[in-house]
N, C-alpha and C positions, 0 to 999 in steps of 0.2 A: 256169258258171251253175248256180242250182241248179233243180230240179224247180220250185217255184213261181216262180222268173225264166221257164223256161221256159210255164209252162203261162200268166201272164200276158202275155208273147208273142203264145202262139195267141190268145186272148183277143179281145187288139184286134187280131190279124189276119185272124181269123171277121167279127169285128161290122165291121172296115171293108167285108171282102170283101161280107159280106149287104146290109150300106148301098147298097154299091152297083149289086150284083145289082137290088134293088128302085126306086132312085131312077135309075140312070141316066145318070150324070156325063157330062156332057162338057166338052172342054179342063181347063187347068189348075189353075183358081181354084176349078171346083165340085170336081173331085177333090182338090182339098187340103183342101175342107170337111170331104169324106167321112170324108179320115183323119183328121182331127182328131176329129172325133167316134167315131170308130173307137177312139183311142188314148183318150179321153174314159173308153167302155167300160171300156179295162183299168185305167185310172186309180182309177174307180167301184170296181174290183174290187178292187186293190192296197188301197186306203184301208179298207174292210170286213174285208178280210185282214187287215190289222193290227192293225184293233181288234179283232177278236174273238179275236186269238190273241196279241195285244201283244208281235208282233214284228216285225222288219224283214223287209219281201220282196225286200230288194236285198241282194247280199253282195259283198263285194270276191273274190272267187273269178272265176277266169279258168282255163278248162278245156282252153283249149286251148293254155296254158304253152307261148308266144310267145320263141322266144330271139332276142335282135338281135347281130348282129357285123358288125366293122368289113372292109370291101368285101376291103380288103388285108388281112386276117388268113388264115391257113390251118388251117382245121381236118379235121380226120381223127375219121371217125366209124368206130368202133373194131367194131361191130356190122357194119355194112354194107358196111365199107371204102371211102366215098365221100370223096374231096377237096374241100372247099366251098373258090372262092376265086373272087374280082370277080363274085358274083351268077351263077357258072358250077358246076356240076358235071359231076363227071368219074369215072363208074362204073368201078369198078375188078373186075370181078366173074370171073378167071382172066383167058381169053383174049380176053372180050368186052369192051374197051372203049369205051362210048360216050361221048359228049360232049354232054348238052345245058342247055338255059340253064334258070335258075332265074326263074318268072317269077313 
């Protein structure tokens, strides 16, 4: 994410939080309002950001570079010398080996 993905974030999740501080919500249907008008907010803010600086506030960046593998693959991570295999690791750290799951 970048700095204004994040800071439009905080945004709507200020303006829901204060919505609701002041009005009150209760059950499901009035705090689904709240967010909506909360996300409303960052909406509001997104659309202004980008006309006045005519650029995009969303980017295809992903920060926290996600790798997927298959359950039955084994891989060895060379840094830490962990075995990833069936959603388990297996700390290899000298004489300490533990074993716990990957959740």
């Amino acid at each position: 994410m970048t700095d204004i993905e994040i800071a439009l974030t905080n945004v709507g999740e200020i303006a829901t939080r204060d919505i609701a501080k002041s009005e009150h919500p209760k059950g499901l249907k009035e705090n689904l309002n709240v967010a909506k008008r909360g996300g409303g907010v960052a909406k509001g803010t997104r659309d202004l950001y980008e006309k006045e600086t005519k650029k995009s506030a969303i980017s295809n960046k992903n920060n926290l570079n996600y790798k997927y593998i298959e359950d039955a693959k084994l891989i060895k991570d060379k840094e830490s010398k962990n075995l990833v295999y069936n959603n388990t690791i297996k700390v290899c750290n000298g004489e300490n080996n533990n074993v716990r799951k990957n959740n």
